[in-house]
N, C-alpha and C positions, 0 to 999 in steps of 0.2 A: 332217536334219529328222525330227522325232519325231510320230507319230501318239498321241494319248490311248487306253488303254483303252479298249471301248466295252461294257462292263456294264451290269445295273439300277444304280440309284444305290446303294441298300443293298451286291450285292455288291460296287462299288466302293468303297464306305467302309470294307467288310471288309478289300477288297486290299490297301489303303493302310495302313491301320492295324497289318497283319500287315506290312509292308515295313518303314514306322516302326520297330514293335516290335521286329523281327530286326535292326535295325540297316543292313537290305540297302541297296543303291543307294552315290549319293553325294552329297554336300551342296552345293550352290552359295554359297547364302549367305544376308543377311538379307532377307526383302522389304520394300522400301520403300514401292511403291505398283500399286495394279490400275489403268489406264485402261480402262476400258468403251470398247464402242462405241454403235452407237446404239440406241436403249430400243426393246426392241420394242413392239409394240402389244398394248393393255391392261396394261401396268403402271403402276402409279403412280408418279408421278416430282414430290418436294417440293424441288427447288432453283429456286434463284431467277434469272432469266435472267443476270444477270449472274455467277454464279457458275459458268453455263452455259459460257456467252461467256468466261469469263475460263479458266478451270480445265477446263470438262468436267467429263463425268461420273466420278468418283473414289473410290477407298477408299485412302487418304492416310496410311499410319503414318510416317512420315519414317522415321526410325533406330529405331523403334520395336516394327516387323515381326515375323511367325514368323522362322523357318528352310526357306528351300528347297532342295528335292533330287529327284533323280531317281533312281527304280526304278531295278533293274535290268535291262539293255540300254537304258535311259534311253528306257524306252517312255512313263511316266506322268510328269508332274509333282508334285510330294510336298509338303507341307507337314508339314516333318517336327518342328516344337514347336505347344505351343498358343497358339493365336490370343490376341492381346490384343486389348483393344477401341480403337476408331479413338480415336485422343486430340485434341482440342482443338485447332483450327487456327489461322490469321489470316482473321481476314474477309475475303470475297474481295471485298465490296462498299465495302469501306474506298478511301476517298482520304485522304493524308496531306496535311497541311494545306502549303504552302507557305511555308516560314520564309522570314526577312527576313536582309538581313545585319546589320542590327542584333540582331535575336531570338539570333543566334550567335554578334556577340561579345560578348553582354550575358550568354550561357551561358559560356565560353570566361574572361572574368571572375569567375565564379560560383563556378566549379565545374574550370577548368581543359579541361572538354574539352565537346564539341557531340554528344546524341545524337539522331539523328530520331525523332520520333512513329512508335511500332509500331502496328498495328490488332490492334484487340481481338480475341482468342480468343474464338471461338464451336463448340458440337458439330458432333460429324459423328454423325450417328445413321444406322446403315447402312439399314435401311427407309427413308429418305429419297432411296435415291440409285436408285432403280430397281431392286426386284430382287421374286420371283415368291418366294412363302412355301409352301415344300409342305407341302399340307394335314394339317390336325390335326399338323401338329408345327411347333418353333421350330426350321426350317432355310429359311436364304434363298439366293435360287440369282442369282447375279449373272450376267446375261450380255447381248451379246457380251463377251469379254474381247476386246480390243485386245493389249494388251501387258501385262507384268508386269515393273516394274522393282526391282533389286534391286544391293544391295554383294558382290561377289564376296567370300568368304574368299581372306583374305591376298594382298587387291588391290588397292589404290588407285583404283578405276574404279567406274565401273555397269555393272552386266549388263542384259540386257533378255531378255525373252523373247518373242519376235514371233509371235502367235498368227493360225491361218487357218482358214477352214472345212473340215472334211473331207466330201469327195466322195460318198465310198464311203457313210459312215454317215447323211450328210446332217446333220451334228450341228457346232456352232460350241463355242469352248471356251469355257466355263461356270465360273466360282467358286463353289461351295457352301460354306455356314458354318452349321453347324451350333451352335448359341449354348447348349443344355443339354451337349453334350459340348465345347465351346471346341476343338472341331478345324474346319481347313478343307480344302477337296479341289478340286481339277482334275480334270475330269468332261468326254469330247467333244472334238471339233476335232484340230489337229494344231497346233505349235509347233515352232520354230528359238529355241534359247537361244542368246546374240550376247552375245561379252564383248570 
């Protein structure tokens, strides 16, 4: 079990960034997705109960993700490439319509094979999903983090990283994304990486 760094946020962005930059630590693998926990109070929060309900609170890159890694003595969690933007998902409010067996084998005739109705891609705009904008700049602080799941290099599995509050600091672990520099950081709390 790894405790977060507990810095100002600027010196952490420094630490991290000096980690990245040396090469130090070691990599896990790609991120796939943040689970949030639950929104604190006063943030603003634009999803739709059903996306709620269905999915939770998320930042979703499927195969898409940075690279994550951890410092060295695997004290910090690292985001060690630059952040892509959340890309285009399936609607979570979608129901697919109920084909017939006629509808399938009038397909199956057609075309040789039957494929179901996908639901429409819709954005994910991370201001949407609950997060606190530090003042006068474009950095949004995502938190609670729940979990962080992620592809191990040269693994065939998911990894997770199971995130708790820390005691000591009184601080839960936090996502920051910083959108003029396309880096993100792990800021607070304490973590068990689980492959």
């Amino acid at each position: 079990m790894s405790s977060a760094t507990t810095f100002g946020l600027e010196d952490l962005m420094e630490l991290h960034r000096g980690f990245v930059r040396r090469g130090e630590g070691k990599r896990l693998g790609r991120m796939i997705k943040i689970v949030l926990g639950e929104i604190p109070r006063d943030v603003p929060l634009n999803l739709s109960p059903v996306e709620i309900r269905r999915e939770g609170r998320t930042l979703d890159w499927f195969d898409q993700g940075p690279l994550l890694g951890l410092s060295p003595g695997d004290v910090d969690l690292l985001v060690v490439s630059p952040m892509s933007p959340l890309p285009d998902k399936p609607d979570p409010a979608y129901i697919a319509p109920v084909a017939s067996e006629e509808d399938i084998k009038k397909s199956f005739e057609e075309t040789g094979k039957w494929t179901p109705p996908k639901a429409p891609l819709v954005p994910q705009l991370p201001e949407d999903r609950g997060a606190r904008r530090v003042k006068g700049s474009n950095i949004l602080l995502f938190e609670p983090v729940h979990q962080v799941l992620f592809r191990p290099i040269g693994v065939n599995v998911f990894g997770c990283v199971a995130a708790l509050p820390d005691q000591a600091s009184s601080t839960v672990l936090t996502f920051v994304w910083n959108f003029d520099e396309g880096q993100g950081y792990f800021y607070g709390g304490r973590f068990i990486v689980k492959i």
